[in-house]
C-alpha positions in Angstrom: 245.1 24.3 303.0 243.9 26.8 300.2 244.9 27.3 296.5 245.6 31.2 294.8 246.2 32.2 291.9 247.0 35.7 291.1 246.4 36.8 295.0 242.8 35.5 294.8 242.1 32.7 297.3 240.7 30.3 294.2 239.8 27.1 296.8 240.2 25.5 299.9 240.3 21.8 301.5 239.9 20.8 304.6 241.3 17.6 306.3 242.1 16.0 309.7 244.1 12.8 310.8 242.7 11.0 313.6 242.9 7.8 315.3 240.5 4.8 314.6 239.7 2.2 316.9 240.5 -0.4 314.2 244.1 0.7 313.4 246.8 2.1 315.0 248.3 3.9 312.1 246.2 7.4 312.1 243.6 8.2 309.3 243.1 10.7 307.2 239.6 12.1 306.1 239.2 14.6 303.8 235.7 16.7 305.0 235.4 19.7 302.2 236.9 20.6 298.9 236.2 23.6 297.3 237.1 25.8 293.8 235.6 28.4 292.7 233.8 27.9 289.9 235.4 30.1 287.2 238.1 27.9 287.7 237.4 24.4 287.5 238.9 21.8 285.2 242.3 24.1 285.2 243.7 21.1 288.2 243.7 23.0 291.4 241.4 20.8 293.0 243.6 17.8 291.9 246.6 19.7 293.5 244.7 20.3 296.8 243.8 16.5 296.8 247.5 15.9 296.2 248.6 18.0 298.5 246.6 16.2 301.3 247.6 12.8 299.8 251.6 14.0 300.0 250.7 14.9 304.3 249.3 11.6 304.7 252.2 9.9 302.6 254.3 12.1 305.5 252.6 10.7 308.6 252.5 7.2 307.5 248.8 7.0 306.4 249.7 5.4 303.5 246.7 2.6 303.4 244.4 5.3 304.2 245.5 7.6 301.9 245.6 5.4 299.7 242.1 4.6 299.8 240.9 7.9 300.0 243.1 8.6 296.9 241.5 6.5 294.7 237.6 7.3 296.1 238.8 10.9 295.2 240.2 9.6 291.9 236.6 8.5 290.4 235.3 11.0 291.9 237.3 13.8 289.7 236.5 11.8 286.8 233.0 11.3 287.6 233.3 15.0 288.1 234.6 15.3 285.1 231.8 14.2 282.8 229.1 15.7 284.7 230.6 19.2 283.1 
């Protein structure tokens, strides 16, 4: 999945959904996320997070996804005050 703006390719994430030998619901992991750097902090890494969230939501990963949301949550705001 990749973000643009203004025709540029601005960042990318990728993700699979697999199966795990503990649950029968499939899990999502979320391997790379990347903006460029003349445009963090404007949200498109959020949105790409989101995005991935809103496929896993789709495919009933919810407990996974859930999980992984809120990893990725403190790690935008750890993010955050890094910069």
């Amino acid at each position: 999945m990749v973000a643009v703006e203004d025709g540029q390719l601005v960042g990318w994430v990728h993700y699979i959904f697999h199966r795990s030998t503990i649950s029968i619901a499939p899990t999502c992991y979320l391997q790379d996320l990347f903006t460029r750097e003349s445009i963090r902090g404007k949200g498109f890494g959020r949105k790409l997070i989101n995005a991935v969230y809103e496929q896993g939501s789709s495919l009933v990963c919810r407990a996974f996804v859930g999980k992984l949301r809120n990893k990725l949550d403190r790690l935008s705001k750890a993010l955050s005050r890094s910069r």
